[in-house]
N, CA, C and O atoms as a MOPAC input file, in Angstrom:
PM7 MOZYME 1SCF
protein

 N   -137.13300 1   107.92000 1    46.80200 1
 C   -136.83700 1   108.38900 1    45.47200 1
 C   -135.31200 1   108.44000 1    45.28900 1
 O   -134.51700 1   108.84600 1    46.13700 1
 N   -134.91400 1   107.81800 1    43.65900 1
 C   -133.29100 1   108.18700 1    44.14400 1
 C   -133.07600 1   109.32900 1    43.29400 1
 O   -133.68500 1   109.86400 1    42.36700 1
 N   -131.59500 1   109.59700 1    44.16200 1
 C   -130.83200 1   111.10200 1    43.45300 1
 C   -130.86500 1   110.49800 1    42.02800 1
 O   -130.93600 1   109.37700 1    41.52500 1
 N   -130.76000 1   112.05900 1    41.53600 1
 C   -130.58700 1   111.96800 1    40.03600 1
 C   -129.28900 1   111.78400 1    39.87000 1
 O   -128.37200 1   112.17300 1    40.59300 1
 N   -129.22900 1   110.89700 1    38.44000 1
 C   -128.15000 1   110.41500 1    38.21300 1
 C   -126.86400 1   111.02400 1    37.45600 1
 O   -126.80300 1   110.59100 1    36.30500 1
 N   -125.87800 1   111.85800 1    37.76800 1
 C   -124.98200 1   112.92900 1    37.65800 1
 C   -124.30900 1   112.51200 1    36.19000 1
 O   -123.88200 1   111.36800 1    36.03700 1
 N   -124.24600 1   113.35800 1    35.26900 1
 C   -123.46500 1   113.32400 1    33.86500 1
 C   -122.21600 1   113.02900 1    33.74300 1
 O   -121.53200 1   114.04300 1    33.88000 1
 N   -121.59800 1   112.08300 1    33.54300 1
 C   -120.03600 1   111.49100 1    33.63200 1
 C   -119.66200 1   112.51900 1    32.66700 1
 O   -120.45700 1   113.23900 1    32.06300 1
 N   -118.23200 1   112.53200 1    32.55600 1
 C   -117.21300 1   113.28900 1    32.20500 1
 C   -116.33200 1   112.20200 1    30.93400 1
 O   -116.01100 1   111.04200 1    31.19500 1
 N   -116.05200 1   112.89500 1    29.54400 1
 C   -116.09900 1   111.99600 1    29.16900 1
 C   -114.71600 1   112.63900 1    28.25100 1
 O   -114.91500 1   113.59500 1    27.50100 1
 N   -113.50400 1   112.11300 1    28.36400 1
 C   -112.10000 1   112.69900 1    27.36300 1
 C   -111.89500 1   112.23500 1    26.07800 1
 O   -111.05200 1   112.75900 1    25.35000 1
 N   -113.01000 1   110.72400 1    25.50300 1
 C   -112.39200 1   110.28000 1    24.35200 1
 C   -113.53700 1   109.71500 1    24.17400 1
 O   -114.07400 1   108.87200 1    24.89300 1
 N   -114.00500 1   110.29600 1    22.97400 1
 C   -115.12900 1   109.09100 1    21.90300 1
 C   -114.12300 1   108.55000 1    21.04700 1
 O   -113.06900 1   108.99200 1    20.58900 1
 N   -114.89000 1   107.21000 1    20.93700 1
 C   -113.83600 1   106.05300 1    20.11400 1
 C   -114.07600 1   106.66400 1    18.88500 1
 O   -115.05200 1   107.38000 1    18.66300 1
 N   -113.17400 1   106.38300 1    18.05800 1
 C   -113.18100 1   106.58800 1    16.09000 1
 C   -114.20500 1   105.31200 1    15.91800 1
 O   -114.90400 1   105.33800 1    14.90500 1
 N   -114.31500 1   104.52200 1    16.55400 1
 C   -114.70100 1   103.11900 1    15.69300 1
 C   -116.02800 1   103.25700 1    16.55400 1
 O   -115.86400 1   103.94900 1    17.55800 1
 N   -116.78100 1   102.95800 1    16.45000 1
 C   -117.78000 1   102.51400 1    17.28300 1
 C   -118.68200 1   100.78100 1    17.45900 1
 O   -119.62200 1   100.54600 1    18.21800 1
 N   -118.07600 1    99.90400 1    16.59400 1
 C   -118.41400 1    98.65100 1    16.33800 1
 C   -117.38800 1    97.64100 1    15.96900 1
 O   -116.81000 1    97.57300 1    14.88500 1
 N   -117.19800 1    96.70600 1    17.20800 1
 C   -116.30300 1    96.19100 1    17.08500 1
 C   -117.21500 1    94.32300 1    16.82800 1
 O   -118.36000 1    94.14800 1    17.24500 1
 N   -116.36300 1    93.10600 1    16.05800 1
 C   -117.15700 1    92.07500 1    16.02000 1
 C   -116.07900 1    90.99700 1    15.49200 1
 O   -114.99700 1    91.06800 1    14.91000 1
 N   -116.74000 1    90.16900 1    15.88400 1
 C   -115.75700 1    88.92100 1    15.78900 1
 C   -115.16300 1    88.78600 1    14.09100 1
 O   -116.06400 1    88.62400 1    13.26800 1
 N   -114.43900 1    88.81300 1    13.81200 1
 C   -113.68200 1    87.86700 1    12.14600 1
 C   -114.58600 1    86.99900 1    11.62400 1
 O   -114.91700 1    85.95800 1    12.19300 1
 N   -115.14500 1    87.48600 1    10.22900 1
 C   -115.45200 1    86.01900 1     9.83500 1
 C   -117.20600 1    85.86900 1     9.51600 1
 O   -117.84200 1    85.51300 1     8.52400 1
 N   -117.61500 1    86.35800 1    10.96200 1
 C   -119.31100 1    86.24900 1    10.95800 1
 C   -119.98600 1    87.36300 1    10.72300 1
 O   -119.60100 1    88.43700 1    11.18700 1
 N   -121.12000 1    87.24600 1     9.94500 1
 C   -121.97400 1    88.48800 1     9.34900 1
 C   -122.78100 1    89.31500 1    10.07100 1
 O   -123.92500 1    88.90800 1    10.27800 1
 N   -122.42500 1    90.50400 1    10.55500 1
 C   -123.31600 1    91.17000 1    11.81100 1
 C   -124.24100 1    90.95900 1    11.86300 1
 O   -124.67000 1    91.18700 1    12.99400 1
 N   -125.38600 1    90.36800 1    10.81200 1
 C   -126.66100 1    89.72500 1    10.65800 1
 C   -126.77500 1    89.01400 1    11.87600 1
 O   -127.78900 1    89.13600 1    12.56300 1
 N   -125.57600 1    88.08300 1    12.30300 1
 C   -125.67300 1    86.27000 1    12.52300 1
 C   -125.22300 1    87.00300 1    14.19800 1
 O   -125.31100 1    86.16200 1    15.09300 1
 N   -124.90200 1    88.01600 1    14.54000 1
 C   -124.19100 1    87.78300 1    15.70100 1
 C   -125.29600 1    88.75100 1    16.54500 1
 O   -126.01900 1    89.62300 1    16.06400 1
 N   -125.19500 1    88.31800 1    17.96300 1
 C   -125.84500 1    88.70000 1    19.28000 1
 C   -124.89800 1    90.23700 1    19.12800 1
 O   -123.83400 1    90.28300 1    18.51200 1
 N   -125.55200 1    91.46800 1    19.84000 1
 C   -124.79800 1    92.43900 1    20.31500 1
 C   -125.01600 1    92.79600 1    21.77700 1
 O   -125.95600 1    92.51900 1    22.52100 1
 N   -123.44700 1    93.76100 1    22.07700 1
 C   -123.81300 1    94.18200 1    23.72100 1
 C   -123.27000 1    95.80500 1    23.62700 1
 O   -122.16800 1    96.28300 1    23.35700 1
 N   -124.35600 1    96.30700 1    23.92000 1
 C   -124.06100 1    97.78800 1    23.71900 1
 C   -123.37600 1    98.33500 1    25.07900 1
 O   -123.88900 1    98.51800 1    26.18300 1
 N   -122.17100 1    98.51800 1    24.67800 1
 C   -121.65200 1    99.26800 1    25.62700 1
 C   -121.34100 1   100.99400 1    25.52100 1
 O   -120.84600 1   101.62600 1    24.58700 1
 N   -121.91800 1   101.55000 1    27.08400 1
 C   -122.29900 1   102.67800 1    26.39700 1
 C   -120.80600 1   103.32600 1    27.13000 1
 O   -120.00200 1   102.75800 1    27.86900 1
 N   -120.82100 1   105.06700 1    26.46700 1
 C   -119.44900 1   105.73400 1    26.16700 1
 C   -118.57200 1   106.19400 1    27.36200 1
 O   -117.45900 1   106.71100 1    27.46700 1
 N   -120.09300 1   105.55800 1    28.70300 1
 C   -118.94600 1   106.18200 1    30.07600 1
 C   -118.27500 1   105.04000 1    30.30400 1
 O   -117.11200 1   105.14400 1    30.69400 1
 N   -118.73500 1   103.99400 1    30.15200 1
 C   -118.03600 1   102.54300 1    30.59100 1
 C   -116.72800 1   102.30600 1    29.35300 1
 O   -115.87700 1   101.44700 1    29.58500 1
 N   -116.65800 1   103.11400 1    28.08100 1
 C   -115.53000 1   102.63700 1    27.78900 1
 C   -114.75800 1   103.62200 1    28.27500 1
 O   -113.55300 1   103.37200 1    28.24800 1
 N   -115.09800 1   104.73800 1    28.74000 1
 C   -114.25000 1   106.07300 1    28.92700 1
 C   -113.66600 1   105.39600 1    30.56600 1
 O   -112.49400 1   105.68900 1    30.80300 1
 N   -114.25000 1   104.70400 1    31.45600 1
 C   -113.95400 1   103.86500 1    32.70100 1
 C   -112.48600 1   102.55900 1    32.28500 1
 O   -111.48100 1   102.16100 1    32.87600 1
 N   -112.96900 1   102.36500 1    31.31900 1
 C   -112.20100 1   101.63800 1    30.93000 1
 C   -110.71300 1   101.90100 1    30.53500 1
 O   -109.65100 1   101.57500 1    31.06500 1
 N   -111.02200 1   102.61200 1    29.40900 1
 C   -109.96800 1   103.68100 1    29.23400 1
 C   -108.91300 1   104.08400 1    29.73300 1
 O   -107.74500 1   103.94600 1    29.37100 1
 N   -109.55400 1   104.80300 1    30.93700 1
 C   -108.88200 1   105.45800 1    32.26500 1
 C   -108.12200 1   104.68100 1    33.22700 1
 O   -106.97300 1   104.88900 1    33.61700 1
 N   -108.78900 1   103.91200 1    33.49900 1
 C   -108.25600 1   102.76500 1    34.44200 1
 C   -107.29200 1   101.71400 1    33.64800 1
 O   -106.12700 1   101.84600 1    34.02300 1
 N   -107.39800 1   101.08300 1    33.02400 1
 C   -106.91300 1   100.14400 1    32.17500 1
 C   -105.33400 1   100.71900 1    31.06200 1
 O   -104.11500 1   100.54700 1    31.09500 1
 N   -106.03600 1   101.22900 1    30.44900 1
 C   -105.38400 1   101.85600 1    29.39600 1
 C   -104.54700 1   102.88200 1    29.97500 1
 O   -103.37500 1   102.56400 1    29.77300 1
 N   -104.61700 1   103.77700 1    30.49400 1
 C   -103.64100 1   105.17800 1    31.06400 1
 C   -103.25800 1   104.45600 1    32.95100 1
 O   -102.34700 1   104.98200 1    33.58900 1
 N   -104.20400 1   103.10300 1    33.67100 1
 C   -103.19600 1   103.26600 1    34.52500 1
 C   -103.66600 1   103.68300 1    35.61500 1
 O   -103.58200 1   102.90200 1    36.56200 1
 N   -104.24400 1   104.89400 1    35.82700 1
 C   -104.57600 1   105.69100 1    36.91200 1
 C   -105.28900 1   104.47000 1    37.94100 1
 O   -105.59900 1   103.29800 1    37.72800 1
 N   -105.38800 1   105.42400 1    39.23900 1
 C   -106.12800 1   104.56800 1    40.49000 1
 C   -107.60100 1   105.09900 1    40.34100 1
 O   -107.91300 1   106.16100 1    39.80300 1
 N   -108.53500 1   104.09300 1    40.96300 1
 C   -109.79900 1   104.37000 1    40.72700 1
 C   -110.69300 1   105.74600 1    41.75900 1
 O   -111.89000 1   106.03300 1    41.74800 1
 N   -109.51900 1   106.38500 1    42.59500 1
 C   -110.07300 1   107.95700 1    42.86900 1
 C   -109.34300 1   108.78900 1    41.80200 1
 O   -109.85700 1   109.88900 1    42.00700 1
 N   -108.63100 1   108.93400 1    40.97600 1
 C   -108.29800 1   109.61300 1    39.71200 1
 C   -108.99700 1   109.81000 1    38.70800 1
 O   -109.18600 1   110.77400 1    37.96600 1
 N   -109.46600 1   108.49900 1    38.78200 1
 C   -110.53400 1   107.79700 1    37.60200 1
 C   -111.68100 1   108.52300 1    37.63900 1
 O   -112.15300 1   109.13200 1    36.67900 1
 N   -112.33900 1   108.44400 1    39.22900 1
 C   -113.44700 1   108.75400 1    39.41100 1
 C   -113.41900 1   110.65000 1    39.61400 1
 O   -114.52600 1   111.11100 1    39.89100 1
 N   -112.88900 1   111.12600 1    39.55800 1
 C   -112.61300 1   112.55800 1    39.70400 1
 C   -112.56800 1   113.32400 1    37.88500 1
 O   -113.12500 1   114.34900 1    37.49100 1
 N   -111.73800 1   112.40000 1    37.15500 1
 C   -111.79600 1   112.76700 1    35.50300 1
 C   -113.53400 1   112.42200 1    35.17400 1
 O   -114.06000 1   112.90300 1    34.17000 1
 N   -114.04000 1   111.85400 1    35.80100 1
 C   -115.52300 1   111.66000 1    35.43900 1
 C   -116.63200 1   111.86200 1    35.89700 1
 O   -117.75800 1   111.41500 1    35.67800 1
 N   -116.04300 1   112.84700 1    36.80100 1
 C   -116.98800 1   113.41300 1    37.54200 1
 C   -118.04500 1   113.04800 1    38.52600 1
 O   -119.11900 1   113.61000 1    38.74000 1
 N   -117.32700 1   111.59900 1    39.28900 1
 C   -118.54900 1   110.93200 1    39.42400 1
 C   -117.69500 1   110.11300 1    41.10700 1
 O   -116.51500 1   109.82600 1    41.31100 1
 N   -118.74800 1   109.98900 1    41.87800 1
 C   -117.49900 1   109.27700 1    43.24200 1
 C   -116.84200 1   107.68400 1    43.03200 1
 O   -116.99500 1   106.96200 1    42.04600 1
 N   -116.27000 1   107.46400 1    43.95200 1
 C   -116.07400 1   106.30300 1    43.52300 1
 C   -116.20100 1   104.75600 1    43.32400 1
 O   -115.65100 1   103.87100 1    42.66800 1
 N   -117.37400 1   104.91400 1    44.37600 1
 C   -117.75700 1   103.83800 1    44.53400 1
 C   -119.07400 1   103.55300 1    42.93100 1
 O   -119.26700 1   102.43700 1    42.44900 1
 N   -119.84200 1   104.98300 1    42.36600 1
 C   -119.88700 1   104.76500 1    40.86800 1
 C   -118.95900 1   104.70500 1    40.32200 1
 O   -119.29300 1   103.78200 1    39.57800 1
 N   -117.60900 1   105.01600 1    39.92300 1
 C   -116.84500 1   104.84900 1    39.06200 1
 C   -116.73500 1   103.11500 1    39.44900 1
 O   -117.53100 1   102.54100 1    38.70700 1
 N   -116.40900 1   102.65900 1    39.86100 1
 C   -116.25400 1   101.12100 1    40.43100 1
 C   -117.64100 1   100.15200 1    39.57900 1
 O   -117.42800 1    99.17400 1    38.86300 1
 N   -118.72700 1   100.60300 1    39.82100 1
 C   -119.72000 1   100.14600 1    39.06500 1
 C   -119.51900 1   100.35800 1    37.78900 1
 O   -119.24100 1    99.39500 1    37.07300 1
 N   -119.59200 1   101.31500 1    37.39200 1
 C   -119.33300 1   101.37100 1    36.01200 1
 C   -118.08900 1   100.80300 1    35.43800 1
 O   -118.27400 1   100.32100 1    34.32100 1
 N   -117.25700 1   100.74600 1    35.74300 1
 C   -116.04300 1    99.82300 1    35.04900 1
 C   -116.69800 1    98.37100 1    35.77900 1
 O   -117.31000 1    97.84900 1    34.84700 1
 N   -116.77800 1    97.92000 1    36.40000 1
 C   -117.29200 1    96.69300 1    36.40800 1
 C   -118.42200 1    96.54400 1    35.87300 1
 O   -118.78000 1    95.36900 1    35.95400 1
 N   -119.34400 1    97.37100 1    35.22700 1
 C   -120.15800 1    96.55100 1    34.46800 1
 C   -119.88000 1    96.44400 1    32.81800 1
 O   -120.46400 1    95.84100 1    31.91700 1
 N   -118.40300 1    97.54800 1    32.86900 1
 C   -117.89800 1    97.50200 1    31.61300 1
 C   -117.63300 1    96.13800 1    31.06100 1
 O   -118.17500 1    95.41300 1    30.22600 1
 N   -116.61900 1    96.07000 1    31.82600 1
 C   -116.08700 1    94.53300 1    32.19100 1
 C   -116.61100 1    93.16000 1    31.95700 1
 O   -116.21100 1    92.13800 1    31.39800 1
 N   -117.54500 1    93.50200 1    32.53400 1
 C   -118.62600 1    91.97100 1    32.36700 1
 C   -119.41800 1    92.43100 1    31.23700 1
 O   -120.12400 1    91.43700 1    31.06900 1
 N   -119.74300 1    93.18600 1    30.43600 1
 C   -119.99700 1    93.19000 1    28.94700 1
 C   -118.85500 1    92.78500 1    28.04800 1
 O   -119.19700 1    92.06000 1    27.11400 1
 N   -117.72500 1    93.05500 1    28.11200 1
 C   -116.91100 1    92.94700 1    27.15200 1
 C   -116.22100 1    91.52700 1    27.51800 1
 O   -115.57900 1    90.97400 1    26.62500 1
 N   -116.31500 1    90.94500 1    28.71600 1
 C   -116.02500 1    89.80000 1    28.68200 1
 C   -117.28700 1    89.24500 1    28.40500 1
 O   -116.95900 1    88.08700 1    28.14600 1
 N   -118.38400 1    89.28700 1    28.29600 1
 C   -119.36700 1    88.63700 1    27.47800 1
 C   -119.21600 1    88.42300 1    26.20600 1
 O   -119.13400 1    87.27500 1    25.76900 1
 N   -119.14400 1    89.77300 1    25.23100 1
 C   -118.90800 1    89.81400 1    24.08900 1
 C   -117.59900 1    88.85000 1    23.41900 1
 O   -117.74600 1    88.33500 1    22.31000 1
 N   -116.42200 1    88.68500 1    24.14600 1
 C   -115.45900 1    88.22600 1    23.66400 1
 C   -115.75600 1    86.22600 1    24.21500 1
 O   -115.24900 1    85.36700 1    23.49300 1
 N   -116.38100 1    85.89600 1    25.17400 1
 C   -116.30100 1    84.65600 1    25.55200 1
 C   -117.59200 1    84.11900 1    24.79400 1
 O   -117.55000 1    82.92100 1    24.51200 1
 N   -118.59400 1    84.73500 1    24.46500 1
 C   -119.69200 1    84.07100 1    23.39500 1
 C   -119.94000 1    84.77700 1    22.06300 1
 O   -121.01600 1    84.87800 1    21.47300 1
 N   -118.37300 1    85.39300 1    21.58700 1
 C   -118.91500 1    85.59100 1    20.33200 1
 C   -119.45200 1    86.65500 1    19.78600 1
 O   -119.52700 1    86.77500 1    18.56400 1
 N   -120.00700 1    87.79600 1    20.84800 1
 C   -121.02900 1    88.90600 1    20.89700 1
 C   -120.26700 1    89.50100 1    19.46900 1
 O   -119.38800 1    88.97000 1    18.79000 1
 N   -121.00700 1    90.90100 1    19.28700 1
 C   -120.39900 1    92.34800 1    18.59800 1
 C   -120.22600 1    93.39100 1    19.53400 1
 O   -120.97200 1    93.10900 1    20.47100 1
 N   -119.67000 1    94.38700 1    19.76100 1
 C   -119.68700 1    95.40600 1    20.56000 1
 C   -119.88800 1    96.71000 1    20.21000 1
 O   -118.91900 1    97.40200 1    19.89700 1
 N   -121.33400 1    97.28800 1    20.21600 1
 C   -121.53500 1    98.04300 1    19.95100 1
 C   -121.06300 1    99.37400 1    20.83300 1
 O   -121.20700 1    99.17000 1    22.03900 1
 N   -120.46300 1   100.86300 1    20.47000 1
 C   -120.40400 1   101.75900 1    21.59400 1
 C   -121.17400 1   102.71500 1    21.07900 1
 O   -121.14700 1   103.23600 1    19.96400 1
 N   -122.22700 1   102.98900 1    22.48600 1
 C   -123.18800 1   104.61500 1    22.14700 1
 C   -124.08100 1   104.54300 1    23.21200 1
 O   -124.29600 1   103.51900 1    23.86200 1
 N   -124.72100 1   105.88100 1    23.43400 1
 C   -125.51700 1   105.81300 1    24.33000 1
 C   -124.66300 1   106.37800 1    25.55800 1
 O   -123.44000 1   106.45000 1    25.44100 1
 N   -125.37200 1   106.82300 1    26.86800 1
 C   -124.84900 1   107.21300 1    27.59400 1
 C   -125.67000 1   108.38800 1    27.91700 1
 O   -126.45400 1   109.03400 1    27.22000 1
 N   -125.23400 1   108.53200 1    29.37100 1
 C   -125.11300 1   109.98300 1    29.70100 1
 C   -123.50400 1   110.77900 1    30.38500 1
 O   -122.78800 1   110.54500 1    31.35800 1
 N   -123.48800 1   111.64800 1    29.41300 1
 C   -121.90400 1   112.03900 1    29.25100 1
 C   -122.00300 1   113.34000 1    28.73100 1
 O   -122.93000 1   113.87800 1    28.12500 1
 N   -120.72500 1   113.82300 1    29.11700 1
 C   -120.63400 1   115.34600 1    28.56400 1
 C   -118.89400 1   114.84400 1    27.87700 1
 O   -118.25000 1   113.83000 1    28.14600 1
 N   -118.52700 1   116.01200 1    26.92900 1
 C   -117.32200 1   115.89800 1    26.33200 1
 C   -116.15600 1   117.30300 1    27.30100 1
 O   -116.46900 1   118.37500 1    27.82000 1
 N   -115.23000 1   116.81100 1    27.20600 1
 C   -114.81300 1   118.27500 1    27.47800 1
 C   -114.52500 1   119.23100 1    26.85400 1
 O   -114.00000 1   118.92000 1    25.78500 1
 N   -114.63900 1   120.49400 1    27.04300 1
 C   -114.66600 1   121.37500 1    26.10500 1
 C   -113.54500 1   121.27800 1    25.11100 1
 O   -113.50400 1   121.00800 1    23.91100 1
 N   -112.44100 1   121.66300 1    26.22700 1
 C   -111.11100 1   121.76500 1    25.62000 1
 C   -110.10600 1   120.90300 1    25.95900 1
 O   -110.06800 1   121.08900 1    27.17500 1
 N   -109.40900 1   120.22800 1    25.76000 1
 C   -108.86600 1   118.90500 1    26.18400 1
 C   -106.99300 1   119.65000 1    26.47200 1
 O   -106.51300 1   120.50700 1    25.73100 1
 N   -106.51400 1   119.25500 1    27.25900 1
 C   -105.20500 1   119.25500 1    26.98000 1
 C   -104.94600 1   117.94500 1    27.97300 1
 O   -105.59800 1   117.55900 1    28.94300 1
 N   -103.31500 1   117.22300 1    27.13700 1
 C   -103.01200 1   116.16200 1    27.61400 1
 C   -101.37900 1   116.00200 1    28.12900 1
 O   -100.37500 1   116.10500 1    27.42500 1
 N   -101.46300 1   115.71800 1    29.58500 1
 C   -100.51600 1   115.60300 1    30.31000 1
 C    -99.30000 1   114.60700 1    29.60700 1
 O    -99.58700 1   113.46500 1    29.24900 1
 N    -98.16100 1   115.06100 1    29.47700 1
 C    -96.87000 1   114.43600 1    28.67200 1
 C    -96.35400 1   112.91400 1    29.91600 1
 O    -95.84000 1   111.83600 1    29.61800 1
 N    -96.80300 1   113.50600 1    31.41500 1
 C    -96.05300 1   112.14800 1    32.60400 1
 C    -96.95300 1   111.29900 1    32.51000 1
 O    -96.68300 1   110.19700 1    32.03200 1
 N    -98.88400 1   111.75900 1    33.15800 1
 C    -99.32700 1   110.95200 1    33.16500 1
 C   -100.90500 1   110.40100 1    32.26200 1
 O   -101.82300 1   109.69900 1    32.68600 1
 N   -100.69000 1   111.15900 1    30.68900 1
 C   -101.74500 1   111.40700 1    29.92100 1
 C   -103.22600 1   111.73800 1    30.40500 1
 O   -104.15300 1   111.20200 1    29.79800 1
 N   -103.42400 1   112.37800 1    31.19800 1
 C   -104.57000 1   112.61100 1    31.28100 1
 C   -105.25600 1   114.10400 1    30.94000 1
 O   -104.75700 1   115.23000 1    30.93300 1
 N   -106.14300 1   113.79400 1    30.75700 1
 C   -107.07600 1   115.03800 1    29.98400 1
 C   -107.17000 1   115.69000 1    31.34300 1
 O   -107.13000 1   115.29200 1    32.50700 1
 N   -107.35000 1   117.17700 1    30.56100 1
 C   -108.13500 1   117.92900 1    31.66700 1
 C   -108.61400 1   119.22500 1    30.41100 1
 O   -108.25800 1   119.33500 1    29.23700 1
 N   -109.73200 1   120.24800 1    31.40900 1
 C   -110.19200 1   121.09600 1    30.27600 1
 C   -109.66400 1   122.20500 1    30.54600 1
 O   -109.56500 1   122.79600 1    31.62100 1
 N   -109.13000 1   122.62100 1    28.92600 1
 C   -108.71900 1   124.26700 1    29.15300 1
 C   -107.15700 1   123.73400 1    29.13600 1
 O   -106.60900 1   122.64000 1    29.27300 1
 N   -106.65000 1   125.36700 1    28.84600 1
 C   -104.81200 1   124.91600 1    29.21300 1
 C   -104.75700 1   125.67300 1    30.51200 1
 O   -105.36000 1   126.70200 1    30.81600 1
 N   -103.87200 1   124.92200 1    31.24900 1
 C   -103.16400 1   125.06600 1    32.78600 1
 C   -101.90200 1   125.05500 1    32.53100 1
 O   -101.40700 1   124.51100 1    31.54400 1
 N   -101.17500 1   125.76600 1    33.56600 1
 C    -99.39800 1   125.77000 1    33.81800 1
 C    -99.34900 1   124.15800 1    34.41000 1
 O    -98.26000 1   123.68500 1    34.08800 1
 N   -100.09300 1   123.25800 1    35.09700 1
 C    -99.71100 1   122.41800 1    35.56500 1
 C   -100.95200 1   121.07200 1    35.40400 1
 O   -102.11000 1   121.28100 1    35.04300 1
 N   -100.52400 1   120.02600 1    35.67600 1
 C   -101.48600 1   118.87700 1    35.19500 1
 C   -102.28800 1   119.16900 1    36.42200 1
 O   -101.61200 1   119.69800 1    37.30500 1
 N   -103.89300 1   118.91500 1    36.80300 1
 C   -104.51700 1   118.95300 1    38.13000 1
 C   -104.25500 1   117.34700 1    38.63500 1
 O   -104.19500 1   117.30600 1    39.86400 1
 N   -104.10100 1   116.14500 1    38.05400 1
 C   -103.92500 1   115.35700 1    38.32200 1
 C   -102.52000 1   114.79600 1    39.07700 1
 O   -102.55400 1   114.23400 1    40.17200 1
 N   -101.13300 1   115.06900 1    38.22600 1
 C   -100.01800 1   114.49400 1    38.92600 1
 C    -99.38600 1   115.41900 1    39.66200 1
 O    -98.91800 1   115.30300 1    40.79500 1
 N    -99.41300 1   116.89200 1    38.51900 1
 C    -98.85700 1   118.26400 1    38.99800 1
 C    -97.80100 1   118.44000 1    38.32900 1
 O    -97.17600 1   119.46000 1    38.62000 1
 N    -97.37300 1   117.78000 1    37.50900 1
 C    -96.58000 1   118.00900 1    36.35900 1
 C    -96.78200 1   119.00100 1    35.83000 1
 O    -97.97400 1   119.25000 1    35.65400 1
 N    -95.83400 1   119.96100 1    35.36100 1
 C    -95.55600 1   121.71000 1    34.89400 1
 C    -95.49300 1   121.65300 1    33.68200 1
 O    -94.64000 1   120.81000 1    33.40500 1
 N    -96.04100 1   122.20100 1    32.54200 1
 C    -96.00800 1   121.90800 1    30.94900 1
 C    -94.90900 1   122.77600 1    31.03200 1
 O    -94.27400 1   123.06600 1    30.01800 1

């Protein structure tokens, strides 16, 4: 039987949730739903930078899942962009954080306010 599968940690729902090629009528196009931990993987890693035990610690999750999940991010969104897809985001299992505050060195969320980032250790 496998372990149950642990609730990722999640710092940013997108504003947009549907992204699609120029031009063609969402009617006409294939979609790939990518759900909100794989862009939040994405996010993290990509976008802010961090190493993938940083990554995997903001999401509550070890790392050899965090690794899966951005790689299967990955190979959706390079699907979507090499044939054309739409990209839908939703779905998931995820929690939000309560209270967000964001580090000025190395942007990362954490919940609640702290004297110091838990991540770099930067002192607000």
């Amino acid at each position: 039987m496998p372990r149950p599968k642990k609730c990722r940690r999640v710092g940013n729902i997108p504003k947009e949730a549907y992204f699609k090629p120029a031009g063609i009528p969402i009617r006409e196009l294939e979609e790939v739903n990518l759900l909100v931990e794989e862009l939040e993987a994405i996010r993290l890693k990509d976008l802010t930078g961090l190493n993938q035990e940083e990554c995997a610690q903001r999401m509550n999750v070890s790392r050899p899942t965090f690794q899966r999940i951005l790689t299967k991010a990955r190979q959706k969104i390079a699907s979507a962009l090499v044939d054309g897809k739409a990209i839908k985001v939703e779905g998931g299992d995820f929690r939000m954080h309560l209270q967000q505050s964001n580090c000025p060195k190395c942007r990362g969320d954490s919940a609640g306010e702290q004297d110091a980032c838990p991540f770099c250790g930067h002192e607000k």
